[in-house]
N, C-alpha and C positions, 0 to 999 in steps of 0.2 A: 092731378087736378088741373083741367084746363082753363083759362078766363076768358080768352077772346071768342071761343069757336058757336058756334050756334048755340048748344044745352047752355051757356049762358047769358046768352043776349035776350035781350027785352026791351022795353023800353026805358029801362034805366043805363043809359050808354055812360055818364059820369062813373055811375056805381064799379061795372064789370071793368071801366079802364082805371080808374081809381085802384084796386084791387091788384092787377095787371100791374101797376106801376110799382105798390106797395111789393107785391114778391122782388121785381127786377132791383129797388132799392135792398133788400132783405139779402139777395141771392147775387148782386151783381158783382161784388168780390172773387164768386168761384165764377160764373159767367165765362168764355171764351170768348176775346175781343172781336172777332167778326161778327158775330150775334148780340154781342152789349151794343156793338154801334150801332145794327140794325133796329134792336129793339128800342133804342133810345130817340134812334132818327124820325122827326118827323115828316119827312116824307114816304119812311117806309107804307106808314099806313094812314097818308093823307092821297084819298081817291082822284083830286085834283091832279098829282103827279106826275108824269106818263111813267115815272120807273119805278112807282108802287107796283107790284104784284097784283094788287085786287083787280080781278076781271082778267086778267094776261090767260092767254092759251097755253097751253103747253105743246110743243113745238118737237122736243126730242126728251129724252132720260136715259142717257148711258150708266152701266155700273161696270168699271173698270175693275178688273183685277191685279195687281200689280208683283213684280217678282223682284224686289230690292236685289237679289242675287247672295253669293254669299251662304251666310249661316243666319241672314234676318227673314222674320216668317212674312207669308204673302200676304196681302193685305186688300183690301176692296175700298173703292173713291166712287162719289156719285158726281154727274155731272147732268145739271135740268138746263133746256134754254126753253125762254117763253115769247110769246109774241106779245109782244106790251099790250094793252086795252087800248090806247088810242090808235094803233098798229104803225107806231112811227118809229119803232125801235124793239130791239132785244135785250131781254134780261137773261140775265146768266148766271147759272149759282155751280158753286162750286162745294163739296163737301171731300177734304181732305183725305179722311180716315174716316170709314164707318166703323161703328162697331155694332148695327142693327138696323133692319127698316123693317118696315110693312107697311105695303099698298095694299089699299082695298079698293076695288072700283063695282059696285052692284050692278051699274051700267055704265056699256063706252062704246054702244055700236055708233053714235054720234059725237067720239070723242068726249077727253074729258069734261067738257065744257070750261063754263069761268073757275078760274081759281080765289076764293071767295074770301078764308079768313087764315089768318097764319098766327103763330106765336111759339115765341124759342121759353125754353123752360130747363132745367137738370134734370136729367135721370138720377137715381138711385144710385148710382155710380160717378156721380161729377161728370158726366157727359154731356154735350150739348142736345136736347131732345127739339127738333123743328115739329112742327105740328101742324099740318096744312090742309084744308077743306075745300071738296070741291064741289061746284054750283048740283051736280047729278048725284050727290051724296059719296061721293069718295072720299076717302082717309088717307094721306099718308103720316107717316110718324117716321121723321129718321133719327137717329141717333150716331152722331158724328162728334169727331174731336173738335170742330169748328165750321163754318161757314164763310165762301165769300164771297162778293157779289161785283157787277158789274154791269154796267147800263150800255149799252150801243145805240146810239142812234140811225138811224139809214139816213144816208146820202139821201138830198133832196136832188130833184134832175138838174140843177144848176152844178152840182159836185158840191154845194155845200154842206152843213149840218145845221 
């Protein structure tokens, strides 16, 4: 069951984040700390931000495979960087360990366009399930042992930030 993504938006925006907050109190015991902090932060999903996601391009998505070496089995990490929405910076997410995705994209000959709504939840399995909506009707769903993030800002021509 999702809360945040489109099928339940309306115009009762108290309601669906009401809801949203009541799982993450409910579930946020088993939560994975990079995702309890996302979901809790409000900046994640205040659009004022610049290192909110809402509206960010998607810029690159690598899915590593990794070989620990050894007798430990191989394993797969995703790695998204976005172009912020105010385009003053990069966001960058990291996902550890997968243990599942699916991208759906209906169309992307114009790119994925904005990235619109997101919301972390449990799998069936105590796993972290990301859930991300995009402005041309794409889906992704990952399902990773945790999530982590990280804001870049660009250098302004001065070399500042």
């Amino acid at each position: 069951m999702s809360f945040l993504l489109s099928e339940n938006r309306g115009n009762d925006f108290h309601g669906y984040w009401k809801r949203y907050e009541d799982y993450l109190k409910a579930e946020g015991h088993r939560m994975p700390p990079g995702a309890m902090k996302l979901a809790l932060s409000t900046e994640w999903y205040d659009f004022s931000v610049h290192a909110c996601p809402h509206d960010a391009w998607l810029e690159e998505c690598r899915i590593i495979e990794s070989d620990p070496g050894g007798q430990a089995p191989r394993y797969c990490s995703l790695e998204v960087k976005l172009l912020g929405a105010y385009h003053d910076g990069a966001i960058h997410l990291r996902y550890l360990r997968l243990f599942g995705y699916s991208f759906q994209a209906l169309k992307c000959e114009r790119g994925m366009n904005d990235w619109l709504y997101d919301e972390f939840r449990l799998s069936d399995n105590g796993h972290l399930l990301h859930e991300i909506e995009w402005a041309d009707g794409g889906r992704w769903l990952v399902e990773a042992d945790d999530i982590e993030f990280d804001w870049r800002p660009f250098e302004t021509e001065t070399g500042s930030k």
